[in-house]
N, C-alpha and C positions, 0 to 999 in steps of 0.2 A: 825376474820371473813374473810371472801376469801372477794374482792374487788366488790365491785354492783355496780362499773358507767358503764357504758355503751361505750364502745368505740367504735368511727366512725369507719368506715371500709377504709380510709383514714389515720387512724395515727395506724394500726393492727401491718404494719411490723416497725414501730415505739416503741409499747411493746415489740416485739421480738428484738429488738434493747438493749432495756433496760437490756433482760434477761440477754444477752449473755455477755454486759458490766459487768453485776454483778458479771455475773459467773468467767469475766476473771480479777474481780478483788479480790474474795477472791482465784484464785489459785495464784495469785502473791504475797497475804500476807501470803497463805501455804509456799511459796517458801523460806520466809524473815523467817517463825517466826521458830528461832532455841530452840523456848521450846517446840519444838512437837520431837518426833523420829523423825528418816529418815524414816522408814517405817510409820507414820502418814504421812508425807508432801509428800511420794509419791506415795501412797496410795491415800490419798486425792486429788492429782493433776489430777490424772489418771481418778478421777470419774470423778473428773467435766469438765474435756477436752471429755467424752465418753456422760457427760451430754449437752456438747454445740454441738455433733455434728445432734440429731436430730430438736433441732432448728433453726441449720443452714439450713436443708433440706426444712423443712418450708418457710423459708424467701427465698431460690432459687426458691422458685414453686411462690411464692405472687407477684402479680406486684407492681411493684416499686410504689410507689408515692410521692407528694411533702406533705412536712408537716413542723413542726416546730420541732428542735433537741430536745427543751426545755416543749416542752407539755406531755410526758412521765415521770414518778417518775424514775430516777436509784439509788440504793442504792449501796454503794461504801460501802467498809471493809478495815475500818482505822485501822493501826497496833492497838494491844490492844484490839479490838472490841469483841465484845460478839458473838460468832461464832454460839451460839443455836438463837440469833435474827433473824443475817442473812439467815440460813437454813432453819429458819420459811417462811420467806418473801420469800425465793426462790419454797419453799412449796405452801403460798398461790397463787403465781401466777400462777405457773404452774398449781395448781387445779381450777382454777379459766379457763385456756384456755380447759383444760379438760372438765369441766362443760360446758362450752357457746359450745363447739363442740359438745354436745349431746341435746341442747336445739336450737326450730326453727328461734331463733330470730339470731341465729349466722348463719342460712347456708351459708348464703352469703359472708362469709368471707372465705371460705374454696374452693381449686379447686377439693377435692378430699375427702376420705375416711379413708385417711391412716394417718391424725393430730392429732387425739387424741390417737393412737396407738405410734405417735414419743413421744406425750409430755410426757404419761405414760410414756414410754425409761427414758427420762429425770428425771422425778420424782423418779423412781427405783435408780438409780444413787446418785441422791441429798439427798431420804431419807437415804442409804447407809450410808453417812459421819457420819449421826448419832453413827454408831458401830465403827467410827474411832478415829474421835476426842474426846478431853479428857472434862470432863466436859458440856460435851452438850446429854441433855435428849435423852434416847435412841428412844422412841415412841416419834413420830408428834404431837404436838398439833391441826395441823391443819388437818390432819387427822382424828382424832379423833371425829372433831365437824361435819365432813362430813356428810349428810347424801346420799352423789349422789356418793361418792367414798370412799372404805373402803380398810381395808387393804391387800383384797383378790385379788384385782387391781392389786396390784403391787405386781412384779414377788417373790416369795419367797426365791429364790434360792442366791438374789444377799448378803445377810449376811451371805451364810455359811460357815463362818472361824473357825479355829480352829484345835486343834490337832484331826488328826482320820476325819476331814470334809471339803472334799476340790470343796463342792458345789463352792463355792466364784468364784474360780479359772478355774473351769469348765467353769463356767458362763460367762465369760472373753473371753475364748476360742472362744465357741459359738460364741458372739459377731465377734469377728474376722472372725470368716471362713464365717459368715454371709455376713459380708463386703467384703469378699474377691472370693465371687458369690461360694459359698458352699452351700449346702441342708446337716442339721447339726443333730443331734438327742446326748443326754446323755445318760449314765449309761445304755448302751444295755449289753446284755448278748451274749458271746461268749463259747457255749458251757456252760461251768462250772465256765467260769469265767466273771467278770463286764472288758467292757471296757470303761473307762472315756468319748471319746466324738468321732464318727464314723461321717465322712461326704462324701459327694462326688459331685464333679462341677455340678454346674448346666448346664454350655456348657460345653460339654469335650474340653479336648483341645489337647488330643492321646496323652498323657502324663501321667505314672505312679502316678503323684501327682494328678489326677482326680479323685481318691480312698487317703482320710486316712484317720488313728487313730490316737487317743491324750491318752496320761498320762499325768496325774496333778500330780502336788507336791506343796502344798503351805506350804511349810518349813520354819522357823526359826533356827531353830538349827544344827538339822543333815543333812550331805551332801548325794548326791545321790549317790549311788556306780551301780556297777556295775551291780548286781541282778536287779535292778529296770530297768535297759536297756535290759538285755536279756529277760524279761518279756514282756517288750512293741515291742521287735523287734520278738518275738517268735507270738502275738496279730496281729503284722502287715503280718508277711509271713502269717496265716493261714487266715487271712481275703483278701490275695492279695492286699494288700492297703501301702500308705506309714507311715513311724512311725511319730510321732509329741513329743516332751518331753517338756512341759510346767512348768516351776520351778518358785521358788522366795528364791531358796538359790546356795550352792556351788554345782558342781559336782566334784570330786576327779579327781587327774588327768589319773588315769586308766578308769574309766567310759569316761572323756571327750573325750579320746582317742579311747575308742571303738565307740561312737558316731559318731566322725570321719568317721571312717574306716568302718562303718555299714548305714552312709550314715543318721543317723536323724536328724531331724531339728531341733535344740535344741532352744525354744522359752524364752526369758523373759519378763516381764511386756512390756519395752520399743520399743519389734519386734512387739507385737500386735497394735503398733499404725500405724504400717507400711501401705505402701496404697497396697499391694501386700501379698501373701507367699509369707516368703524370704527362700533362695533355704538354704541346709544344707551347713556348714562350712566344709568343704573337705580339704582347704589348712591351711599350718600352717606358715606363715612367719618365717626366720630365726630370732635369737635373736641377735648374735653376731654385734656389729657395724664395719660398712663398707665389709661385708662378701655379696658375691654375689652369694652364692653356690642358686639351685635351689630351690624350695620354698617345704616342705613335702604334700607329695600327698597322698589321702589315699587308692586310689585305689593299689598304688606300695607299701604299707606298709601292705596291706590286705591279698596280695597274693592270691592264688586260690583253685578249688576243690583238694582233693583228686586226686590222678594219674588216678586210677581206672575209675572215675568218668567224668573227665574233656573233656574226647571225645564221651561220649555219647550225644547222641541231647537234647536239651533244659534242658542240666545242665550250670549254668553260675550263677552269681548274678544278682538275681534282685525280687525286691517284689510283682511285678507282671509279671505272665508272660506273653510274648506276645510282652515284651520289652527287649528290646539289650541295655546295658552300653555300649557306646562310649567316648570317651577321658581318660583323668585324673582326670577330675571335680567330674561332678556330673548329666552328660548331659545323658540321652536314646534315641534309638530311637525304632519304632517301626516294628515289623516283623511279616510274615504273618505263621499262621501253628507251634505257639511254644507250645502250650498248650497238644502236645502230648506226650502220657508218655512213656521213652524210651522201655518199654517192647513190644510198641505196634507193633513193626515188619517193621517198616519204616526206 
């Protein structure tokens, strides 16, 4: 059963204390226990680092107060430990702070609107591990006996793994451009075809990356080639926006290559943790030890239009127009009057 004491509104960020200890002590025995995959332990770490960070939000809004370290329950996850126990107990509390957020006798503990929308986050997350770890019941018990929070609560999207479903992976995404001040939307239609995940700044910031697209790949096995890039860079020029490639296997080195040199950001598990978009990998350091030759650029390895084409007005690269490539990097800037088409007599 979800917990029924009553907690002061003096020892509140005291629970939220307790949570987060929990949470960072079963991803530290994910880390140790080498009877899971690699892909369980870091898979697993990944939820519950994305599950402490709206508790952490919580506890920055709550004012501080004095209490006792020792008046809060933390359950700790001894090597060995029963993994479906602790996912229960992380289950019941969090529906337990869910529940009191929707009932009168909690308002006071709350400065806003938006905590039972984090703790939900968190709960999506935690029920998650369920589809990862080995041995631990896939449905909630503590869910199940809910009657104030059922499964429809929580987001459906965050289990869809699998060959052919790369909801999971999507979902991930979102998350990220969310944090990274995005207006995010999935699975729109472009034309005739699905594009995995469309966003765009919520402040502009007169930068081509204030528009893009994502393609997912939640792979095991096969690597990405190069089809699967001219597709999402074919996505991104007709949407004017920039490419994103979000993966969880190899790319070949002809695909990484064209990456490169077409300028996409090529994402894994560990860049979405970043506090930022991180910009596309443009340069390629030398391999050779003690060689100082210059570093591979990919705008000098991309070359340019057609001859034909190269002096007419606003032919140049770039996925939006309106924008001008400067340097070697991966830098734009912007210009006024590109958006006209060379036929138009100017």
């Amino acid at each position: 059963m979800i917990p029924n004491e009553s907690i002061p509104q003096d020892e509140y960020d005291g629970y939220l204390d307790a949570l987060t200890e929990t949470l960072e002590s079963v991803r530290a025995t994910l880390q140790a226990d080498h009877s899971l995959s690699t892909d369980q332990r870091m898979f697993g770490r990944r939820l519950l680092f994305l599950a402490r960070q709206p508790i952490a939000e919580a506890e920055r809004i709550l004012p501080e107060s004095d209490r006792d370290d020792d008046a809060v329950d933390i359950q700790t996850l001894e090597s060995g430990a029963d993994y479906g126990e602790v996912l229960t107990h992380l289950e019941r509390r969090l529906c337990w702070l869910i529940d009191s957020r929707r009932t009168e006798r909690s308002a006071a503990y709350y400065s806003d609107d938006t905590h039972d929308a984090r703790f939900i986050r968190a709960l999506e997350y935690v029920t998650a591990l369920r589809d990862i770890l080995p041995a631990v019941a896939t449905t909630s018990p503590v869910l199940a006996e809910m009657d104030t929070i059922s499964r429809g609560d929580i987001d459906p999207h965050v289990g869809g793994r699998g060959p052919g479903d790369g909801r999971w992976l999507e979902y991930q995404l979102q998350r990220a451009l969310r944090r990274w001040g995005y207006r995010v939307d999935r699975r729109q239609q472009l034309f005739s075809m699905e594009v995995d995940v469309v966003a765009t700044r919520e402040e502009k910031q007169q930068a081509p990356s204030d528009w893009v697209v994502g393609q997912c790949k939640d792979w095991t096995d096969d690597p990405i080639t190069p089809a699967t890039l001219f597709r999402l860079c074919t996505v991104a020029f007709a949407c004017r926006a920039m490419p994103i490639l979000c993966h969880t296997t190899e790319l070949t080195p002809r695909t990484e290559q064209l990456a490169r040199e077409l300028e996409v950001r090529v994402l894994d598990l560990k860049d979405l943790e970043r506090a930022a978009l991180p910009a596309p990998q443009v340069a390629k350091p030398t391999t050779e030890l003690l060689e100082w030759r210059p570093q591979y650029r990919a705008r000098n390895d991309r070359g340019s239009l057609p001859l034909m084409f190269r002096t007419e007005p606003g032919k140049r690269f770039s996925y939006v127009p309106g924008f001008s490539p400067v340097g070697k990097d991966a830098d734009y800037e912007p210009i006024e009057d590109d958006d006209t088409h060379p036929a138009g007599g100017q």
